[in-house]
ZAMARGU-4260 file (C-alpha; in steps of 0.2 Angstrom, whole numbers, plus 5000, padded with zeros to 4 digits):
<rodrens>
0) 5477/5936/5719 | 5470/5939/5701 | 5487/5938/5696 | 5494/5922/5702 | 5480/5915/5694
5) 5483/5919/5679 | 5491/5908/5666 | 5509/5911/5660 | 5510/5920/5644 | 5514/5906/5629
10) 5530/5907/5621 | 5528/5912/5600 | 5524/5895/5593 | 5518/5884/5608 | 5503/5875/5609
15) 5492/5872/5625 | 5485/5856/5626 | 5469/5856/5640 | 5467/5839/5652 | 5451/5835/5641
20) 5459/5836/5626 | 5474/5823/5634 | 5463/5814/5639 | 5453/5812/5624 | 5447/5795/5613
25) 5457/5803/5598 | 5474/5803/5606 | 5472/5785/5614 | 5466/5779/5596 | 5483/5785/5591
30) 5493/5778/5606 | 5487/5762/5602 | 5489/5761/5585 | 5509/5769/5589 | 5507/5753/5600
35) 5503/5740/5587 | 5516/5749/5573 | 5530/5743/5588 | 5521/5726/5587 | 5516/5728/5608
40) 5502/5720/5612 | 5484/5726/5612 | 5466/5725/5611 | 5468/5715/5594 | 5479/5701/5600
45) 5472/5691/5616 | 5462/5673/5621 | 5446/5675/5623 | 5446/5661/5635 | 5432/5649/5643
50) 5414/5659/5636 | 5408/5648/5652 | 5418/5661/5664 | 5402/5675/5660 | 5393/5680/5674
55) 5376/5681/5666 | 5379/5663/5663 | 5389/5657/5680 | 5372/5665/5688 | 5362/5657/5678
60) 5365/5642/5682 | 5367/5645/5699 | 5351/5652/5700 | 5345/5638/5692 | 5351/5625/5701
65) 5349/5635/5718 | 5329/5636/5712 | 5327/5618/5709 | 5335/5614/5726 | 5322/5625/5733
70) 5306/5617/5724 | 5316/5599/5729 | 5314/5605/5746 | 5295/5612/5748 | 5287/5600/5735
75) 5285/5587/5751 | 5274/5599/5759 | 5262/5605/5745 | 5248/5598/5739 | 5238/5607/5727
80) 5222/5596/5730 | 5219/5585/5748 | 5218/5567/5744 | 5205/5556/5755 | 5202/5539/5751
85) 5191/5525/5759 | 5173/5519/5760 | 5158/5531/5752 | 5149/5531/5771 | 5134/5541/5762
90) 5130/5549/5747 | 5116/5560/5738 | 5119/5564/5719 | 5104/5575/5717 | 5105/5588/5732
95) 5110/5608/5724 | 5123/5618/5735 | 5115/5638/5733 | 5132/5642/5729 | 5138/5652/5743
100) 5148/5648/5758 | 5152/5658/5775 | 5166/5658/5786 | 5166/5670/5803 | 5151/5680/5797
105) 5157/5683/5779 | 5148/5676/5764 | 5158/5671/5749 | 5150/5668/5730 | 5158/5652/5722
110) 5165/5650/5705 | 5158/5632/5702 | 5138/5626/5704 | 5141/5612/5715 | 5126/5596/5714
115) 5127/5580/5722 | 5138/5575/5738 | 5148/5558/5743 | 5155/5555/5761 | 5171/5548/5761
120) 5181/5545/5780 | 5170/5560/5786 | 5175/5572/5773 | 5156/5578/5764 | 5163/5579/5744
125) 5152/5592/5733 | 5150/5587/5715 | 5151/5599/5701 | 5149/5601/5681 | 5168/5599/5680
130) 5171/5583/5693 | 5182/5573/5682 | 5186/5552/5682 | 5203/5549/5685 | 5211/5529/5685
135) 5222/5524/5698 | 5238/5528/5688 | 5231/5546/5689 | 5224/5547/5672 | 5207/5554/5666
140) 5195/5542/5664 | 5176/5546/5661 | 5164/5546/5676 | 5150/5536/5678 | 5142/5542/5695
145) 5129/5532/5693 | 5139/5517/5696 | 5145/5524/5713 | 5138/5515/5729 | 5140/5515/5750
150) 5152/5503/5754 | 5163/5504/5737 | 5180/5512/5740 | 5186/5528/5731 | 5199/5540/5731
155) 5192/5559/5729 | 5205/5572/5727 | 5195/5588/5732 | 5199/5607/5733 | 5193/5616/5752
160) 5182/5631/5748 | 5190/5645/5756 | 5206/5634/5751 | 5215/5636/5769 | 5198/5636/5778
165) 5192/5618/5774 | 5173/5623/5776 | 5166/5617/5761 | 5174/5603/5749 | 5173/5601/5731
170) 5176/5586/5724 | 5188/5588/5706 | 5193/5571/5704 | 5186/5554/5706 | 5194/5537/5707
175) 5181/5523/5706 | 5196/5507/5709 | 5212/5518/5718 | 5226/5508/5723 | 5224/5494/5736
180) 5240/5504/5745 | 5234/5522/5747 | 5245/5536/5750 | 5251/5541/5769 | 5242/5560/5767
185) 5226/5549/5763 | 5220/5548/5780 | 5227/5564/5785 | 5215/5575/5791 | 5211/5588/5777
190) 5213/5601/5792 | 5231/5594/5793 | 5234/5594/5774 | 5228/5613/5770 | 5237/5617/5785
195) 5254/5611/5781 | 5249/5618/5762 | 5247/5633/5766 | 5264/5634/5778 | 5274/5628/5761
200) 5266/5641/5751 | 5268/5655/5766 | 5286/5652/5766 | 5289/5647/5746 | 5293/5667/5741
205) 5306/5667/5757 | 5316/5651/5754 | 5316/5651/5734 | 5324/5669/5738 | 5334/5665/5753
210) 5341/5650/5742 | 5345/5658/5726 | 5354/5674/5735 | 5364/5661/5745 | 5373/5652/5728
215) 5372/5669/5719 | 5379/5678/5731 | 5394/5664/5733 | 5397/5659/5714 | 5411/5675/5713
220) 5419/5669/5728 | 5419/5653/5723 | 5423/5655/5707 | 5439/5665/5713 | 5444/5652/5726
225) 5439/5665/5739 | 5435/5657/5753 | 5429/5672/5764 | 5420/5680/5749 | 5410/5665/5745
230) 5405/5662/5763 | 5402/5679/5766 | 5395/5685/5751 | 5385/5667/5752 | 5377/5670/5770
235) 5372/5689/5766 | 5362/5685/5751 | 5355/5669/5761 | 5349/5682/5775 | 5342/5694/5762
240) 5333/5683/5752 | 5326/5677/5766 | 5320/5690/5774 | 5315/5701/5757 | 5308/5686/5751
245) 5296/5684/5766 | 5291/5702/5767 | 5287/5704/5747 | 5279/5689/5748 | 5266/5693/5761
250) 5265/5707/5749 | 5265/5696/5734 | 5249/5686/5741 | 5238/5700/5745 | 5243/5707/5726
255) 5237/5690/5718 | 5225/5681/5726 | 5210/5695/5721 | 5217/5693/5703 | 5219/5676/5705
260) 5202/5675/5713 | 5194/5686/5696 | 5203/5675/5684 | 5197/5659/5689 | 5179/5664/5690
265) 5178/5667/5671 | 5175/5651/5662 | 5178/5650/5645 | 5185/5640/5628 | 5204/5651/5631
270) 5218/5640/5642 | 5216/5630/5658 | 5196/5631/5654 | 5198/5653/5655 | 5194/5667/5646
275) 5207/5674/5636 | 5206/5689/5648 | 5205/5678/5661 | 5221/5669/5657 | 5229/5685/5654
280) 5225/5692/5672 | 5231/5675/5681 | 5248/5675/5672 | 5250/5695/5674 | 5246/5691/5694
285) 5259/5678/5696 | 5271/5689/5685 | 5269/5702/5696 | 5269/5694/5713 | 5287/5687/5706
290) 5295/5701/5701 | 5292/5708/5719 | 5299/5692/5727 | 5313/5693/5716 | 5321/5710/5722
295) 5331/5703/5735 | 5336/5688/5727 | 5353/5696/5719 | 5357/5707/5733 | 5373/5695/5741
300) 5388/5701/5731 | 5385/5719/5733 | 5381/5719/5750 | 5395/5708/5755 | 5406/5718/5747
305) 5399/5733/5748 | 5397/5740/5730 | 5380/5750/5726 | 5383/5747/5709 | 5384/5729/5713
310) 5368/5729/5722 | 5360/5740/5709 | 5362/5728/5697 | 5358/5713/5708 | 5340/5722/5711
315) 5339/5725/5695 | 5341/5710/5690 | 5330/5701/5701 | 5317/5713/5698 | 5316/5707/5678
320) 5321/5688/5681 | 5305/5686/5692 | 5295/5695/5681 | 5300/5687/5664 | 5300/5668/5677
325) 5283/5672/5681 | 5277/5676/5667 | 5282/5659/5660 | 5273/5648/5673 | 5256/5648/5667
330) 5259/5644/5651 | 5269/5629/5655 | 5257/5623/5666 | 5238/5626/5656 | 5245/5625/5639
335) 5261/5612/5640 | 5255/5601/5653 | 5237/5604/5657 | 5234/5611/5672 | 5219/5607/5675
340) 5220/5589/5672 | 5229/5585/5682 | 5229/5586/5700 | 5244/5590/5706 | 5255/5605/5698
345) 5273/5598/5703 | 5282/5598/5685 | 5274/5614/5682 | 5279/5620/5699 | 5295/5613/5697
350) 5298/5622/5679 | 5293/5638/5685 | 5302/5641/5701 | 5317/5633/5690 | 5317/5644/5676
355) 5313/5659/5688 | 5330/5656/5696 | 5338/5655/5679 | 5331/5670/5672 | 5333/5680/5690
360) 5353/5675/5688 | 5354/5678/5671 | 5346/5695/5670 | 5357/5701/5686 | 5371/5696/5674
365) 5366/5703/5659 | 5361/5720/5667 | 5380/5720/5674 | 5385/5717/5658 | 5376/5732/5650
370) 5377/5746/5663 | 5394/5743/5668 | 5408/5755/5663 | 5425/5746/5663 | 5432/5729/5666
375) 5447/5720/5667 | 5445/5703/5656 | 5458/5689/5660 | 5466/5682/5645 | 5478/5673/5652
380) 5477/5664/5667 | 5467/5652/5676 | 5454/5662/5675 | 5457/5666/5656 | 5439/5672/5649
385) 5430/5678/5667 | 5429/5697/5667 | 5432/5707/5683 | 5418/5721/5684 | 5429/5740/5692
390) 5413/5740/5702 | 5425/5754/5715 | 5433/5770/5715 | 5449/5759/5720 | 5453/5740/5720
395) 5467/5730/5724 | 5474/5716/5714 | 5486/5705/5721 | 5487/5687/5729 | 5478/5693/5744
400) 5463/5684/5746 | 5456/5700/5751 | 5461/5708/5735 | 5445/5715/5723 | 5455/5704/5709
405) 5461/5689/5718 | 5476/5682/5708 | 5480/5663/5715 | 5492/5650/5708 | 5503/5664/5702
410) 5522/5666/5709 | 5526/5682/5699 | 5511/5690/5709 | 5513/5702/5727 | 5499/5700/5740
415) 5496/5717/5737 | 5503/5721/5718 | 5494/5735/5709 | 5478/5746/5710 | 5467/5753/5701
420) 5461/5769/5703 | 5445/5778/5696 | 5442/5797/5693 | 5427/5802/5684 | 5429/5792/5668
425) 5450/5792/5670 | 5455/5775/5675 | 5475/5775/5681 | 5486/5758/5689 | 5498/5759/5699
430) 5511/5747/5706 | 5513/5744/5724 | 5529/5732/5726 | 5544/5737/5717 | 5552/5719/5717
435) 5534/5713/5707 | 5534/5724/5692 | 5517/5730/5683 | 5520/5731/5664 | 5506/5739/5651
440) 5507/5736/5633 | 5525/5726/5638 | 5530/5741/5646 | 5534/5740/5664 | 5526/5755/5673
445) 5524/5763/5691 | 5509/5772/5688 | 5501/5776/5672 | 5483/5778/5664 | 5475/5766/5658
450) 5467/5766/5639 | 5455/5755/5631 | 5462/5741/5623 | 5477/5741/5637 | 5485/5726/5641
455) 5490/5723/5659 | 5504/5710/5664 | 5506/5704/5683 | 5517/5688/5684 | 5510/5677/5671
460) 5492/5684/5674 | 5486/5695/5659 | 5472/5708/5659 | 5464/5717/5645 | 5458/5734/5650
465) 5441/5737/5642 | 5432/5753/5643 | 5412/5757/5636 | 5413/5771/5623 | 5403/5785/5629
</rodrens>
């Protein structure tokens, strides 16, 4: 047995050229530059086509769009502060609250000093140092208590301490002469209000996930005029974002509401009224508790087509997105749009959630574009500038809608026309239909390796083949 494996004995003169060494980077820098001394095509002569065609920036804006359509859809149920607005029945300026409220037997210490009460439409209204005036155009105004009496009509905007346990009411704004026409939540039953609040924010991580997976997870598809991919690809990531988004949510909640809980009982001269620590630990919170509900949000496109590379990078990439969106909400709404001056955070909601989906897309793109290995990027084409990640051992490329590489539009192309197969870091074509040819470098082939800088032919559709030198 030794013997038949041994290698023939070399003729005097003959060289033995090993696979590695065949396959090396020298010998295809010298095959291309053979290629361009024939004038065939190569890496130095193509289009670069439509920049817009990227994936970091096709799921940017998707993500972007998708995000906003999510905040357009929940911003109806929030409200960051319960409105109540009618008659003072009774009031009492000078009464002190200790400071401490219960709920089921368990004592909770309050951030604020609350002094001095009003009673509008039931609702018992604490007072505190930072109760500010606001006009009916819902700008701050100062505050003359003094000038508040039974009978006179006011709108309060207070804040239910425990927030979704309405058993104690403070009081953040004022406004002496509202609006003859009060809005419809203003005789809701603050009950009702926290309620439906707290339903909207229950479900915010779940459908800003669900609905940034569904348009991530159908831009390729659509993109491609895939109509199977898009829906498929479209639903998965609906499901998964919904579902991932709800379960790291709850986990999301019970990670930031004790930071969120510290921060805000810091006073201080630093944004939003904070310490600077303070401020720091809120927008680390809501950082954090993003990046969790961001891991699902890319997950569509490798799951539908069932690529762990793929979904790598869609985690990946969700993972960062939420984290840097996050981290990005805070700021926007203490230090660009005062926070706390206002009592409703809708634009800085809005902003946030928005720029979350942005980044989430981006980033999945972006890490796609780092990590991955080889790629085919059209440069002629109606796709001419879009890249086509080799995110499989072997894809088809043909005018197959079910084809990896879906080439429409294109008479010269078979359903099924060429594959391309990956070994270890070899990458070979190879034509399927002899009446469709496959031509390299102008060269028609039936099988051949592929090379950095290669350029592929199918009908009128050209590829260039690019590789990441390892």
């Amino acid at each position: 047995m030794s013997q038949m494996n041994t290698p023939p004995p070399l003729w005097p003169g003959s060289i033995r050229i090993t696979k590695d060494e065949a396959n090396s980077e020298h010998v295809d820098n010298l095959l291309k530059r053979q290629a361009s001394l024939r004038g065939e095509g190569g890496i130095t002569r193509h289009s670069r086509g439509k920049w817009y065609y990227q994936n970091w920036f096709l799921f940017m804006v998707t993500g972007m769009l998708a995000a906003f359509g999510a905040w357009a859809l929940l911003e109806p149920y929030f409200d960051d502060m319960c409105y109540i607005q009618g008659t003072i029945e009774s009031m009492n300026l000078e009464e002190t609250h200790s400071g401490r409220s219960s709920l089921n037997g368990m004592e909770f210490e309050l951030y604020v000093h609350p002094k001095g009460w009003v009673k509008v439409n039931g609702a018992k209204c604490w007072l505190f140092e930072k109760t500010q005036g606001l006009t009916a155009s819902d700008d701050l105004a100062e505050l003359d208590l003094s000038s508040l009496e039974v009978g006179q009509e006011i709108g309060v905007y207070v804040m239910p301490e425990p927030y979704q346990m309405v058993e104690l009411c403070l009081a953040n704004f004022i406004v002496p002469e509202p609006a003859a026409n009060p809005p419809e939540k203003a005789s809701f039953p603050i009950r009702q209000i926290v309620a439906q609040t707290a339903t909207a924010g229950t479900v915010l991580f779940a459908v800003v996930a669900a609905i940034i997976g569904l348009a991530i997870g159908a831009t390729d598809g659509l993109i491609c005029r895939v109509a199977r991919r898009a829906v498929i690809g479209g639903l998965v990531g609906l499901v998964a974002g919904f579902i991932g988004g709800f379960v790291s949510g709850i986990v999301a909640n019970i990670v930031y509401a004790p930071l969120n809980q510290m921060a805000m009982g810091q006073e201080g001269p630093g944004p939003g009224g904070l310490t600077t620590f303070a401020f720091v630990v809120q927008m680390g919170g809501r950082s954090l508790a993003w990046c969790l509900a961001g891991m699902t949000m890319g997950l569509g496109q490798g799951l539908s087509l069932r690529s762990g590379r793929l979904l790598l990078y869609g985690f990946l990439g969700g993972i960062i997105g939420g984290l840097f969106g996050g981290m990005i909400f805070d700021p926007v709404d203490l230090l660009l749009l005062g926070g706390m001056d206002h009592p409703s955070a809708h634009i800085s909601r809005m902003i946030g959630i928005t720029v979350i989906g942005a980044t989430v897309g981006a980033m999945i793109g972006l890490v796609e574009l780092l990590a991955r290995d080889a790629w085919l990027r059209m440069t002629e084409g109606p796709l001419a500038g879009k890249e086509f990640l080799i995110f499989k051992d072997l894809m088809h490329l043909g005018a197959s809608p079910r084809s990896e590489v879906y080439l429409f539009n294109d008479t010269g192309v078979a359903q099924q026309h060429a594959t391309i197969r990956c070994s270890g870091d070899t990458y070979e074509i190879e034509g399927l239909d002899d009446n469709f040819p496959v031509m390299v470098n102008g060269r028609t082939v039936s099988r051949t390796r592929l090379r950095n800088g290669d350029q592929i032919a199918l009908g009128r559709t050209v590829f260039l083949f690019q590789k990441k030198k390892r």
